[in-house]
N, C-alpha and C positions, 0 to 999 in steps of 0.2 A: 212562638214563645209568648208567653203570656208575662203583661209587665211585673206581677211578681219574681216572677224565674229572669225577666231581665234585669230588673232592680238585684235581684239577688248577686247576677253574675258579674254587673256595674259595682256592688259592694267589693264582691271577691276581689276582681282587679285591683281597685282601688286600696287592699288591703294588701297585696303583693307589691304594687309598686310604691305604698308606704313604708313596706318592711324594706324594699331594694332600697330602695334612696337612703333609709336610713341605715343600716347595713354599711353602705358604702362609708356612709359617714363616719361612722364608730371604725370601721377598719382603718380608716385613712388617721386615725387618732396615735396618739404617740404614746398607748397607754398598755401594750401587749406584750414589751419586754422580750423575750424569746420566746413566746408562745404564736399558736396561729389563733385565729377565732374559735375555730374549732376544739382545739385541744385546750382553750378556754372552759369553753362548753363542756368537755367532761369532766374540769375539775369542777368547775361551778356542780355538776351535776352530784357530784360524788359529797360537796361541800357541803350540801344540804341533807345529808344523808346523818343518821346517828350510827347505823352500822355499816358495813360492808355488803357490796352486791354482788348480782353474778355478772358476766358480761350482757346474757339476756336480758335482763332490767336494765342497765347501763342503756341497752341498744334499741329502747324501748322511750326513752327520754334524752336521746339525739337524732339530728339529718342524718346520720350513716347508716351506709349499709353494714353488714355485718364482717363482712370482710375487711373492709376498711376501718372501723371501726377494731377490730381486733390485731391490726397492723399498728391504729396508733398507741391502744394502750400497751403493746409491745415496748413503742418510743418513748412511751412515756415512765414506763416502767426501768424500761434503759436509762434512761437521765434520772432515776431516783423522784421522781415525783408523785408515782403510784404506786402500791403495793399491792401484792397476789399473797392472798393463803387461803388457806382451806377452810370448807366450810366447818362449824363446829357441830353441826345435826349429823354429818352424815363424811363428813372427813374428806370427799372426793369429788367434790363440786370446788372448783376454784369463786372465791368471792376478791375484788376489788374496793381498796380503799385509798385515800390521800397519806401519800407520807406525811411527815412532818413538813420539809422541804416543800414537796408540793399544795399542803394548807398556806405555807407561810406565802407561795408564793401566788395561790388564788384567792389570799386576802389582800395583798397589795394590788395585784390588776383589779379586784373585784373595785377595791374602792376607786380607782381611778375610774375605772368603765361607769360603777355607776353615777358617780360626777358627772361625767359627760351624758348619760342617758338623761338623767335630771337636765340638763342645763338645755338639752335639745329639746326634749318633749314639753319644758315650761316654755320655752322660747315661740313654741307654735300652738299651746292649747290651755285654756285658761282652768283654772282647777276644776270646776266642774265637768268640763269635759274630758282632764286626765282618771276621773272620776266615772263617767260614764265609758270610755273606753275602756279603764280597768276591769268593768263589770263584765261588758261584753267580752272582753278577750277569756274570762273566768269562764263563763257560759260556754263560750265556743270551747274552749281548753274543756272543760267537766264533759261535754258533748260526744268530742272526738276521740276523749279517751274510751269510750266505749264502744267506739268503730273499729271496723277491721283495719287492721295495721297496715303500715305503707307498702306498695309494693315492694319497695329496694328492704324492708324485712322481714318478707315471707320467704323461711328457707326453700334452698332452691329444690 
């Protein structure tokens, strides 16, 4: 292995066991209310959205697989936090949005979570560096979205 490709795979760890550590952290936070992290993640997702999606963009900008991923917006659908209707091109493609209930309710975890993301990431990295970190994560993020998709969502 040649030390770029080790330096490289020294990085990757290093940014797995940055993201675990912190992960655990924000879980263990008292700011989730009756949500999981997860189904955080999809309102967040939906949050930033101006219109409605399908499930395939939805499963395109989370960890899940598609099965599971389509089990939660089910639950989540059931507890009134999401909404299903049709698309308006073409009437027969189901699109996903935030109810009402479900905006109101991923604007008060939003702000609490990101309290704590601020309070943690200032607490270990001095501005320039959340600075230089936000650049590289951009890069990688603009990067990866042009690779091929993750295993767990290439139909089966």
């Amino acid at each position: 292995m040649t030390s770029r490709a080790r330096l490289a795979n020294q990085a990757w760890e290093s940014l797995l066991g940055a993201h675990a550590a912190l992960m655990r952290e924000f879980a263990a936070a008292e700011v989730w209310e009756d949500l999981s992290m997860r189904e955080y993640d999809v309102l967040y997702t939906l949050a930033k959205r101006a219109d409605p999606i399908s499930l395939g963009e939805l499963n395109r900008h989370v960890l899940l697989s598609q099965p599971a991923l389509s089990r939660m917006v089910d639950r989540l659908v059931a507890r009134g936090l999401l909404l299903r209707g049709r698309s308006a091109a073409d009437g027969r493609s189901v699109r996903l949005s935030l109810s009402p209930a479900g905006a109101e309710l991923q604007r008060r975890v939003g702000l609490a979570h990101g309290a704590d993301v601020a309070r943690a990431l200032s607490a270990r990295l001095d501005r320039d560096e959340l600075e230089v970190l936000a650049r590289i994560c951009r890069r990688l993020s603009a990067e990866a979205t042009h690779a091929a998709p993750l295993p767990s969502q290439v139909p089966a």
